[in-house]
N, C-alpha and C positions, 0 to 999 in steps of 0.2 A: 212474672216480671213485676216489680214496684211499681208505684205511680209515681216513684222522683227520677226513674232513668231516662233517658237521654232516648234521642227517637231518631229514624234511621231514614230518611226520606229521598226518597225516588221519584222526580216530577223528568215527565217526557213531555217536551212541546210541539205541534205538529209543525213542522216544516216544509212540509208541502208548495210546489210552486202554484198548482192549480188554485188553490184556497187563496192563499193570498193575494194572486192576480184577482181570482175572482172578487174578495171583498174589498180593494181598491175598486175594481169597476161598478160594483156595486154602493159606492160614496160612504161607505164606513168607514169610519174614523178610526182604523187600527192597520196597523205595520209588523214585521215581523221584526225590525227595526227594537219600535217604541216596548212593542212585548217582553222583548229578551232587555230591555234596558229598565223595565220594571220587576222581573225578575231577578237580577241583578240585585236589587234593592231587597226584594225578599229573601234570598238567599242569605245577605250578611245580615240578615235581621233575625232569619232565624238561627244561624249559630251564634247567635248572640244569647239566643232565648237560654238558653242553657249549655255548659259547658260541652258536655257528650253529644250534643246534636250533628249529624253530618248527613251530607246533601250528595246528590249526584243529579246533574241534568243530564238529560236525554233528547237528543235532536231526534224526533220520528220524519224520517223523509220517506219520499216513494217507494224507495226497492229496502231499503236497508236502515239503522240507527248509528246514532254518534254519540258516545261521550265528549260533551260539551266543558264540563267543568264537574269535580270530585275534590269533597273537603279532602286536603292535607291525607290523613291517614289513610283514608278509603280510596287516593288515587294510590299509595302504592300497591295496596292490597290488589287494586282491580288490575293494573298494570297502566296505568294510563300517570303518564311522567311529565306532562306540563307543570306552570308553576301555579300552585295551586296554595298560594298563600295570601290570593285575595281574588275574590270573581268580580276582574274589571269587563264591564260591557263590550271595549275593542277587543280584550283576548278573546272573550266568547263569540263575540261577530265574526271575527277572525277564522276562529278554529272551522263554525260554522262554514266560512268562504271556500275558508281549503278543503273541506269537505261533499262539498255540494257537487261539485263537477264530476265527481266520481260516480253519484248516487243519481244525477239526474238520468232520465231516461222519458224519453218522449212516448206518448200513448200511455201513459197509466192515467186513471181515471181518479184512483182513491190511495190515499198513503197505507204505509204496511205498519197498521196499529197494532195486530195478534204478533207479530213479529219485532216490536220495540217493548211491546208488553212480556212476550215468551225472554226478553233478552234481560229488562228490567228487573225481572223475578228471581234469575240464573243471578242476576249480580245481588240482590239480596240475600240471597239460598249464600252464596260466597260469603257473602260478611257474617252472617249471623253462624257461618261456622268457622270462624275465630273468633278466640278468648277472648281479643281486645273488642269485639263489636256482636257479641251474642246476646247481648242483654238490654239495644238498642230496641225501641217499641219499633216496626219496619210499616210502612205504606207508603202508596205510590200515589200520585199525581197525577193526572191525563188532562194538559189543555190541550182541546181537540176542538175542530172545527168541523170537518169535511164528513157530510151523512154518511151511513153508515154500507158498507162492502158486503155484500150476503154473503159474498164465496169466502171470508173471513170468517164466519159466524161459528164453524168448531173449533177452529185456532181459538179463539176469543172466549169461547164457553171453554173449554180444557183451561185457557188459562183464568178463570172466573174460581172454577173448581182445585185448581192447584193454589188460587190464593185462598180459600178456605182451609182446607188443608192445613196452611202454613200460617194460619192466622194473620194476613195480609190484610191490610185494609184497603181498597182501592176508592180513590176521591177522583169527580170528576167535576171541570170547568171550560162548559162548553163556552168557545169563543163563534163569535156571527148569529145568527139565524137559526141556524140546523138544530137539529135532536141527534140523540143516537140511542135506539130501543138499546144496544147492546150494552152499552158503558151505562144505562140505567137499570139495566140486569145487577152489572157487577158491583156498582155500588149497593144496589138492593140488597143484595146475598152475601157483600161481606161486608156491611154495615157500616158504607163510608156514606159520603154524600155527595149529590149530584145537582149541580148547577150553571142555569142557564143564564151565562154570562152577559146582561143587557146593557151595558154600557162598557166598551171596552178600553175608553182614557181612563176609567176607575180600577183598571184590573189591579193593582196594586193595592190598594183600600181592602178589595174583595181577598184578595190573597193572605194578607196580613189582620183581617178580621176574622177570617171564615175557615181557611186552610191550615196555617197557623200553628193552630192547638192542638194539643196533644189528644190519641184516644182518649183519657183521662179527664182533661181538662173539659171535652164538652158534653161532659154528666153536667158543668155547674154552666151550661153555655146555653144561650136557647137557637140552634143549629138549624140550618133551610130544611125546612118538609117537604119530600117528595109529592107533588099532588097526587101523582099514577107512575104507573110503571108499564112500559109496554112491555107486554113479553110476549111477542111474538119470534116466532123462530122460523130459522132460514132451512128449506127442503134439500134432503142432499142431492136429491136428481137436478136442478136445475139453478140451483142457489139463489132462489126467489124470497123472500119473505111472505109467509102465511100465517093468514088468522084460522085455518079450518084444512086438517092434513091427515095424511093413514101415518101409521105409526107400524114399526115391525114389532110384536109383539116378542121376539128374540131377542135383538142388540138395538131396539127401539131407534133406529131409523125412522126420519124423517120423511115424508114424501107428498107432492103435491097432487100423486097422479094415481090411480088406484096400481096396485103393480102384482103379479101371479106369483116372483119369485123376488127376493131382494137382493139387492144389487150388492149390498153390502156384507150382508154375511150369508145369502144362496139360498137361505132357508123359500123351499118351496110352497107356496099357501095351496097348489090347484086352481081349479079351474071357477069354482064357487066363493070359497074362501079367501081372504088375503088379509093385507096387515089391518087394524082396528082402524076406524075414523073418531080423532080424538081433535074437541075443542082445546082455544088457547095451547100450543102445542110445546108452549117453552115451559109449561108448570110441570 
């Protein structure tokens, strides 16, 4: 691919009700409101940037994701048939309104990121196999707030490694407080970048300084450095997060707990033996 083509971008924003209640009660100065009406802003600024640029948002809710808004060409490609000849903030609130009541659902703890990320990917894999949008540079976008889901953690690493794969760059901006060790996985390993959004009436500044630019463009840019990277990984018995776990020496299963036989692929260790005890368990 050139460094003059046009770039194919996929941003998902979490829409979660827990987060948001939570970060009003928490006196933080952000809305999901003021967010999507700053995004808004970034949107027609980046199809501005260049003629062949096109966007798709992504509403990440509890159970399920939404197509928010798809540039012109890439809404009929995807099948999504609003009028997509300018992303004004009420049709996107909007769309979001009519969509919520479906997706909410009472007792979820954590939104379904591995599931707006597996759906995000599916609609780039789509674009980049037609002729009019194959040639598009493709990455995704994750503003997320809400710490991270362990029982998620293979959804999330399969989709890590499918965007390697497919030369996917995934960028992350965390909104609130939180961390997420996973989404600092995924930027790590596909060489996007990962930032902890501290001020969120600036998100727009941050968007259109930092997110912006093309793979390309930030060789001549000087881009946020990751301090660390957590990489810990989530045990498949119990979907805990560990610093220090047996490994199956087979299908390399995770595990917090010593175990005789694995659960995952049967393989027997005996009565002496079992799977390896391996440091940092996500390297």
């Amino acid at each position: 691919m050139a460094e003059g083509d046009g770039q194919l971008l996929l941003v998902q924003v979490e829409t979660s009700d827990q987060f948001w209640t939570n970060s009003s009660q928490r006196g933080h100065i952000i809305s999901l409101k003021s967010t999507l009406q700053q995004l808004v802003v970034f949107i027609q600024t980046f199809e501005l940037f260049h003629e062949e640029n096109m966007i798709v948002l992504l509403a990440a809710g509890d159970t399920d994701s939404c197509i928010l808004y798809a540039s012109e060409q890439l809404g009929s490609l995807l099948g999504w048939h609003q009028d997509t000849t300018l992303a004004a903030p009420d049709q996107i609130i909007r769309s979001l309104e009519e969509w919520k009541p479906a997706d909410h659902k009472e007792g979820l703890e954590k939104p379904a990121v591995s599931a707006t990320l597996s759906r995000a990917l599916c609609l780039l894999h789509k674009a980049r196999a037609t002729p009019a949008t194959n040639k598009l540079l493709p990455r995704i976008l994750c503003l997320h707030g809400s710490p991270d889901a362990a029982s998620q953690y293979i959804a999330i690493m399969n989709c890590i490694f499918s965007a390697q794969r497919n030369n996917v760059v995934l960028d992350t901006c965390m909104l609130g407080s939180d961390n997420s060790a996973f989404l600092q996985q995924a930027a790590h390993l596909s060489g996007g970048i990962y930032l902890q959004q501290g001020s969120p009436p600036v998100l727009l500044q941050t968007l259109l300084t930092i997110f912006a630019s093309s793979i390309h463009m930030r060789t001549f840019l000087r881009s946020p450095e990751q301090a660390g990277v957590d990489f810990r990984a989530s045990c498949f018995c119990h979907k805990n997060l560990i610093d220090l776990g047996f490994v199956c020496s087979v299908c390399l299963s995770i595990f917090c707990q010593h175990q005789l036989e694995c659960p995952t692929c049967g393989t027997v260790y005996g009565s002496s033996a079992g799977p390896s005890t391996m440091r940092n368990t996500a390297h």
